[in-house]
N, C-alpha and C positions, 0 to 999 in steps of 0.2 A: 591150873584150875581158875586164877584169877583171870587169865585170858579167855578163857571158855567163858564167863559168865558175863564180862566185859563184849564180847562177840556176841556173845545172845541177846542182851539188850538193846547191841544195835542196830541186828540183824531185824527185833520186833519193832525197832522205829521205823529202819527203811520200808519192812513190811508192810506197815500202816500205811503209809504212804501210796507201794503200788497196790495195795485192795481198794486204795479208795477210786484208783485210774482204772483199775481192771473192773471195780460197779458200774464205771459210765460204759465202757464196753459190752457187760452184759446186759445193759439197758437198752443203748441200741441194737443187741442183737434180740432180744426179748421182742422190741417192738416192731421193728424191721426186717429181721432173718441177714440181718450185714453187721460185715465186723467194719467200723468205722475207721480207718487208716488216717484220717484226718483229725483226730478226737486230739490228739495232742497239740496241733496247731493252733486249735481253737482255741484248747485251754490258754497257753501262752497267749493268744491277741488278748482273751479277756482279762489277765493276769497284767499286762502292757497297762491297761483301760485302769482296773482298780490301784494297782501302786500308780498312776496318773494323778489320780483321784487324792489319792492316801499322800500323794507328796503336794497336791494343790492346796488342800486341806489342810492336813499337817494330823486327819486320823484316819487312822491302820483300820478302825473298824466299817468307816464309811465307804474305804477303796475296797475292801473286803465284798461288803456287802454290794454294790456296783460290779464287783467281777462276779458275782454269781449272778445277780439281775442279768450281766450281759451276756452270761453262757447262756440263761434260758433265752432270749431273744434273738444268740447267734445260733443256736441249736434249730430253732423254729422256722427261722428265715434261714437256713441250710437245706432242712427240708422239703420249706412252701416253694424256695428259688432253682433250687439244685436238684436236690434228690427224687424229688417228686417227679420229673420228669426224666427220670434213669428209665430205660428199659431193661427191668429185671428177668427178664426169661432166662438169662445168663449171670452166675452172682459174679463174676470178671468186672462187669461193665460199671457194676455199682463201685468197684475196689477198686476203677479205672480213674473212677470220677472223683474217689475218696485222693487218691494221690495227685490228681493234680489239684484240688482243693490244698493241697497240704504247700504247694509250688506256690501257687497264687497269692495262701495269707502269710507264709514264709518270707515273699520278694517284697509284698505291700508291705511287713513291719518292718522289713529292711529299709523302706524306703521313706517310712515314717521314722521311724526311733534309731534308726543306724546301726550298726553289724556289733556293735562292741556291748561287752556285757556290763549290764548298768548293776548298781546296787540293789536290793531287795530285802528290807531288817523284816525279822521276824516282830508278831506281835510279844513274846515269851523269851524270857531270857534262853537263851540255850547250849547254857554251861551244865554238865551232866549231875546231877545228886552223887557225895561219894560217901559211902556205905563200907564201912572196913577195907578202906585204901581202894576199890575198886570202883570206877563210875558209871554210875545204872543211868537212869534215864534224865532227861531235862525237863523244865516246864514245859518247852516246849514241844518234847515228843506225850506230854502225857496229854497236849491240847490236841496233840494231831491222832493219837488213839481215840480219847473221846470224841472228835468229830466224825471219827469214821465208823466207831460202834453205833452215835448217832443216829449217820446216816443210812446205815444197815438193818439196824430196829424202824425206821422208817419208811423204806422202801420193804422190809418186808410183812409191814402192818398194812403198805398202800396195794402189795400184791396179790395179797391172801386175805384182809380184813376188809377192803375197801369195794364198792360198785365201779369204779372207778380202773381199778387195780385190774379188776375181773375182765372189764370190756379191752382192754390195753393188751391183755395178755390172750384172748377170741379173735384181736384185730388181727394179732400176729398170726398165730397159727391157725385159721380158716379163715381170712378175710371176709369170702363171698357168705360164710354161710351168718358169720355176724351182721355183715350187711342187711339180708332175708330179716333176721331178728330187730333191725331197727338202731343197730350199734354206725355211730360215726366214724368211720373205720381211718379217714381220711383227719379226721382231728385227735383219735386217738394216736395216728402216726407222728403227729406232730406236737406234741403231749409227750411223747417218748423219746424223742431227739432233745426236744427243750430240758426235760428234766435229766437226760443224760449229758449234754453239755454243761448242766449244771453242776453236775458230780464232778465231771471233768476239769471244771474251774476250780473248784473246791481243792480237788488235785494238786492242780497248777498252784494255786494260791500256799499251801502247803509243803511241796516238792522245793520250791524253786529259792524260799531262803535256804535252804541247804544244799546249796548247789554255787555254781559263782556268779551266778545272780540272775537275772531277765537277757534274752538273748532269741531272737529267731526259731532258736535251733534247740531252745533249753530241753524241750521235753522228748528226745528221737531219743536217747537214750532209755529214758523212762518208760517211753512205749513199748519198748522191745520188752526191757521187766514187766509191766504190768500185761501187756498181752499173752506172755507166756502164766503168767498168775490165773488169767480169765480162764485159757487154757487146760490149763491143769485141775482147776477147781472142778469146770465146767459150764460153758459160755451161757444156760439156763441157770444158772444159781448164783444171787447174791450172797449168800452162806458161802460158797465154794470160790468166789473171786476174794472175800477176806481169805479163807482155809490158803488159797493158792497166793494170796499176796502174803501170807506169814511165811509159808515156804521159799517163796523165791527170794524174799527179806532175809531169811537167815542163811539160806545158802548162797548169798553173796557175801553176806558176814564171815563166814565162816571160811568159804574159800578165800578170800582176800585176806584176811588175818594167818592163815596158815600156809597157802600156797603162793600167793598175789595180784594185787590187783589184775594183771593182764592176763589171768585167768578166767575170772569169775566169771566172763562175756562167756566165755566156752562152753563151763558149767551149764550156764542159762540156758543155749541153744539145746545141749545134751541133754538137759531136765524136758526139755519141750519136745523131743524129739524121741524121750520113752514115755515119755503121757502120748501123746501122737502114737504109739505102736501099739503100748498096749492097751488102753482106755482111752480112745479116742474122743469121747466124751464127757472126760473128767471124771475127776473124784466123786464129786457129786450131779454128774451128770448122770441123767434117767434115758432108758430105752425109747419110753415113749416122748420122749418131746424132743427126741432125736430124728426120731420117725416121722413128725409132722411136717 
């Protein structure tokens, strides 16, 4: 039992973690209709830029806040440079463009910051709380919960409470007909990439102390979790990318704890592969905005 409970809590920290990568995912598909394959690259160059920051400095909150400034400005310039000029009549071309974006800031931090993986301290101690000999959670996972419930009560006061929110989510699913109405459909796209790189760095900023530090390559693993989380949830719902980032959190806990680590990849694929048969649209995916 004490293993069980020990597994749960750490199954609900990793989870936190991919909800927070699998909201930038549903963000840019929210605004775009594309699932971004490059969203963890990014995170990582920005995550480079804020512990840059954080170590020139000498503070965690200033690199912090620099890696989320530079996701919304690498998110923006993604898709004023790049994506903008995708021919989407095909959604191939757009996931074409996404992976070799992922080649390009992969080789360039290679070639800036070098292959080997650097150090990266948490802001929070992250030795676990032990509660009758078993150990629950850290300061540090209870900062990375509350950033991500945060950001979740945010994004979904900006998509249901806000004019804002409202135009963002018209641009997506009838471009032309919000155009007619007067909506900037062209700044709302860019509005949604920015604020989903942001989430994405947030991510990154997050994920990558618990992991063996800053590296190129830190977040392909990550991605694979949190896009099966977005998945599962459903790629229209920030509710459903937490719901799917708690699942896919514990079911790597839980596998890994009881079968082992060289499992849990398995599990993951398999989880995504009966969401994919039988709910193709997630937990909390709807008919209708499947259909648009």
């Amino acid at each position: 039992m004490d293993r069980f409970i020990f597994l749960t809590f750490d199954g609900l920290s990793r989870g936190a973690v991919y909800a927070a990568f699998a909201l930038s995912l549903v963000l840019i598909w929210r605004a775009a209709r594309i699932v971004n394959f490059a969203q963890g690259a990014m995170a990582v160059a920005t995550a480079y830029a804020g512990y840059s920051v954080a170590g020139a400095t000498g503070s965690y909150w200033l690199g912090f806040v620099v890696a989320l400034a530079g996701g919304l400005l690498l998110g923006a310039g993604v898709e004023r440079v790049v994506m903008r000029f995708v021919d989407h009549s095909s959604p191939l071309n757009g996931v074409v463009v996404a992976l070799g974006l992922v080649l390009v800031i992969q080789a360039a931090l290679g070639m800036i910051y070098g292959n080997e993986f650097l150090p990266a301290a948490a802001p929070f101690d992250r030795d676990a709380f032990v509660v009758g000999g078993i150990a629950l959670l850290s300061r540090f996972d209870l900062f990375v919960g509350g950033a991500v419930l945060a950001v979740v009560a945010l994004l979904v006061l900006l998509f249901t409470r806000t004019a804002i929110g409202l135009r963002m989510r018209a641009a997506a699913f009838a471009p032309d007909v919000s155009r007619l109405l007067g909506v900037n459909v062209g700044g709302m796209l860019t509005l949604g990439w920015a604020l989903a790189a942001a989430v994405g760095s947030l991510a990154g900023m997050l994920v990558i102390p618990t992991e063996l530090g800053l590296h190129p390559n830190a977040m392909d693993v990550v991605f694979v979790s949190a896009f099966t989380a977005a998945v599962v949830g459903g790629l229209d719902s920030a509710v459903g990318a937490v719901a799917g980032g708690v699942i896919v959190g514990l079911l790597l806990s839980y596998v890994s704890g009881y079968l082992g680590a060289t499992v849990a990849p398995i599990a993951v694929l398999a989880l995504l592969l009966v969401v994919l048969l039988g709910r193709p649209g997630g937990l909390f995916g709807r008919a209708k905005a499947r259909a648009a």
